[in-house]
N, C-alpha and C positions, 0 to 999 in steps of 0.2 A: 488448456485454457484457450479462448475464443478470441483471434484478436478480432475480428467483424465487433465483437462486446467492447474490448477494447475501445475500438473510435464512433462504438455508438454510443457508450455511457459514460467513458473516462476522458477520452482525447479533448472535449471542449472545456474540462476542466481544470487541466495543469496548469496555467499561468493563474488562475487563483488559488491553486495549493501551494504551489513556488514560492508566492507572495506571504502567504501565512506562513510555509518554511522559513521563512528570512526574518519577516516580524515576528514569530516566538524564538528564534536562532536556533530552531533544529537542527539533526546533523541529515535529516531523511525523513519525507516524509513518503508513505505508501499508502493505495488505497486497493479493496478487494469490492466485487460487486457480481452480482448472479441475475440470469434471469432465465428461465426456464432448465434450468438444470446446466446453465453454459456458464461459468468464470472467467474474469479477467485480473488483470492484477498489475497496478504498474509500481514503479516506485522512484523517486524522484530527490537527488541527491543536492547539497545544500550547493555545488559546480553547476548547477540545473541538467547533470546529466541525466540520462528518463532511461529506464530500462521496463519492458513490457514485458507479460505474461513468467513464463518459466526462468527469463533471465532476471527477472524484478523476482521470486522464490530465490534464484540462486545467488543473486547479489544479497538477498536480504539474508540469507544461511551465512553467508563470507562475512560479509558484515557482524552478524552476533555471535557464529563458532558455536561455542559449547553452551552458551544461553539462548541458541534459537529455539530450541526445546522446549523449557521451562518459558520462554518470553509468550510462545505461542499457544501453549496451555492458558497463560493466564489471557490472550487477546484474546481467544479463537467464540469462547461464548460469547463474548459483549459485540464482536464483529459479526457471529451468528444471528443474533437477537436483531442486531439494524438489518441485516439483509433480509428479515424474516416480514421487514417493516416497511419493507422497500428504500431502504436509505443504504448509501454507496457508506462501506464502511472504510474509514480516513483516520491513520494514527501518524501524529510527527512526532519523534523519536528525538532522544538526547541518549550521546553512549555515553556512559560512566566509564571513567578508568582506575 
C-alpha cells in the first residue's frame, strides 16, 4: 500500500469520518481507495486512534479474527464497484458479540 495515496486521498478526510464514527456509534470506521493500481487504507477507531495502510489490514484482521474472512467476502465487491467509480470506498463497523 501507498502512503504518498494515503495523504493524498484519505488524510484530508479523517476528522469527517471520525465524526460520522461517533454520530452512527461505530466501533471503527475504515476506508480503502486506489488509483492507478496503488492502495491505501486507513482505519479509524471510535479512541480516534488512526492506523494506515498494512497496520489499518492488520488492526482490522485483530479486530474480526475468524470473521475477517467471511466479513471481507461480503465488502470486497460493493468496495470494488465504488473504486471502480472513483469513490473512496468507507465502511463504519458495529462488532456483534
Amino acid at each position: 500500500m501507498a502512503y504518498a495515496l494515503y495523504e493524498h486521498e484519505l488524510v484530508d478526510h479523517l476528522d469527517y469520518w471520525y465524526n460520522g464514527l461517533v454520530a452512527d456509534r461505530n466501533e471503527f470506521v475504515f476506508a480503502v481507495t486506489e488509483n492507478s493500481g496503488h492502495t491505501a487504507m486507513v482505519l479509524i477507531t471510535k479512541e480516534k486512534k488512526i492506523y494506515i495502510n498494512e497496520a489499518a489490514r492488520e488492526e482490522l484482521f485483530r479486530m474480526w479474527g475468524s470473521a475477517y474472512k467471511p466479513n471481507m467476502k461480503r465488502l470486497i465487491p460493493i468496495m470494488a464497484e465504488e473504486l471502480a467509480n472513483d469513490i473512496i470506498a468507507v465502511n463504519g463497523i458495529n462488532i456483534v458479540l
